[in-house]
C-alpha positions, 0 to 999 in steps of 0.5 A: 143363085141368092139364098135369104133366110128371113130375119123376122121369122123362127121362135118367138119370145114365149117359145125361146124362154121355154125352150131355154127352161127346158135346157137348163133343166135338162143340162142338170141331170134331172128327169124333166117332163113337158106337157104337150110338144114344147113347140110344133116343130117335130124336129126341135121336139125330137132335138129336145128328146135326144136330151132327155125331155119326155113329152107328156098328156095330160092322162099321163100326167095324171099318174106321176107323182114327185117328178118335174113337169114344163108347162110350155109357152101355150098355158094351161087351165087351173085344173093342170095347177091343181093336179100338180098339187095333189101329185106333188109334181114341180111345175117349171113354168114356161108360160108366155107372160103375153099368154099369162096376162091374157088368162088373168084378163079373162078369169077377172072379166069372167067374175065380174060378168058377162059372156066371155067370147074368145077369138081362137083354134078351138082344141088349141093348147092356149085356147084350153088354157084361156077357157079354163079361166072360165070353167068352161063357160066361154064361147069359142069362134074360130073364123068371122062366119061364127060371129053370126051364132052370139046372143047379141042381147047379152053383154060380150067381151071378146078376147083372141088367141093371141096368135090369131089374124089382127084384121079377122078380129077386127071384123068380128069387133065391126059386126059385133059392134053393128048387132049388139043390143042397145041394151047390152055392153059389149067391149073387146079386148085386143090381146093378139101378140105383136110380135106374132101379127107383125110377121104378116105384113113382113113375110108378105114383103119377103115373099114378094122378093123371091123367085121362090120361097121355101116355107119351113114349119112343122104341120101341125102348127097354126101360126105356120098355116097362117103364115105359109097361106099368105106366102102363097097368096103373095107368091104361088111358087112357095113350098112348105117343107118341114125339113131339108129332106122334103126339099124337091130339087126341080124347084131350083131350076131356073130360079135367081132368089130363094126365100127360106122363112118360117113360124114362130115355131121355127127353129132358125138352125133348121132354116139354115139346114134347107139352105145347106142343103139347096147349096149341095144341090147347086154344088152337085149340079141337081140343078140350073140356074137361070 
């Protein structure tokens, strides 16, 4: 049997300087909150814990004073920055610079007018982020079928979640573009991360080579669900575990090619653990080659 652990999958830029932060805080001694899970990624979060890191909410933080608080890659509302302040609490800020580019785009369109329309998970860490840039004033979609509910005799800009489907949002810009009053400007702003949105076209090739592809992501990550639907769209035997343990054995039998891959919130040492743990199964005889 032939194992591949896909190169283009596991943390992205953001979540790796984050997850960097938070070990150099950590390996200095010092008590170190993190608002929020640093990644969705329980395992990682409970590696991370075992160091020393407490996650936080936003309730929480609300009590402490004089401590250290991480802000994760997602990026907070201004009011977060504020509560620092008053609670004098040391902000490390692991905001993705994608992430911070995006809010400062929004908060500037956001004073010159206009509706401010962002293309996102509405509830999403990042999204709360992005829409505090507009005291709470942007309107939220979540899929194309929203679309229909704008007031298309204003002006709109539209921003996305920059974790979000290139192709959905280019449909929302097509519609847009075929409703918006002649009175009225709209223009959008593509603000999806690369590096995110080209993992769509390569995992789709990487899961058209396996037999089997084994799909390692944390349940409540986005980007995952994302990523692990169009590997079942290109590949029905695909499987999502979280971790090795969730790894069923008859899925092996009479398979030639395994696929392990992941989300951006992924870590690339628990991908290597489902292999591991495939090669025991196969070194146990749990199961048959074809």
């Amino acid at each position: 049997m032939t194992i591949e652990i896909d190169n283009g999958s596991g943390f992205c830029f953001g979540v790796t300087t984050a997850i960097k932060k938070a070990e150099e805080e950590l390996a200095k001694g010092t008590t170190l909150y993190c608002l929020g899970d640093i990644v969705h990624n329980g395992m990682e979060c409970e590696r991370l814990k075992q160091m020393g890191l407490i996650t936080i909410d936003h309730a929480e933080m609300e009590r402490l004073h004089n401590v250290k608080v991480l802000l994760r890659a997602h990026g907070e509302p201004p009011e977060t920055y504020e509560l620092a302040r008053r609670n004098n609490i040391e902000i490390i800020d692991a905001t993705c610079p994608v992430v911070l580019q995006l809010q400062k785009r929004i908060k500037a369109q956001f004073e010159a007018g206009g509706t401010i329309v962002i293309f996102g998970k509405k509830g999403h860490a990042e999204v709360l982020g992005l829409v505090g840039q507009t005291d709470g004033r942007a309107v939220v979609i979540e899929q194309f079928d929203d679309v229909r509910r704008l007031d298309f005799q204003h002006d709109i800009f539209l921003f996305s979640q920059t974790t979000k489907s290139l192709d959905e949002f280019h449909r929302i810009i097509d519609y847009i573009q075929q409703h918006i009053a002649p009175t009225a400007t709209f223009k959008s702003f593509d603000t999806i991360c690369r590096s995110v949105a080209n993992r769509m076209p390569n995992i789709s090739q990487f899961a058209s080579r396996h037999d089997l592809i084994l799909f390692v992501c944390g349940r409540k990550s986005s980007n995952g669900k994302v990523l692990y639907n169009e590997c079942r769209r290109v590949n029905p035997n695909t499987h999502l575990v979280e971790g090795p343990s969730e790894i069923d054995s008859a899925w092996l039998h009479n398979v030639e090619t395994v696929g392990i891959c992941g989300a951006t919130s992924t870590p690339k040492w628990l991908m290597e653990q489902c292999r591991d743990a495939i090669i025991r199964a196969l070194a146990d005889g749990q199961c048959t080659c074809r």
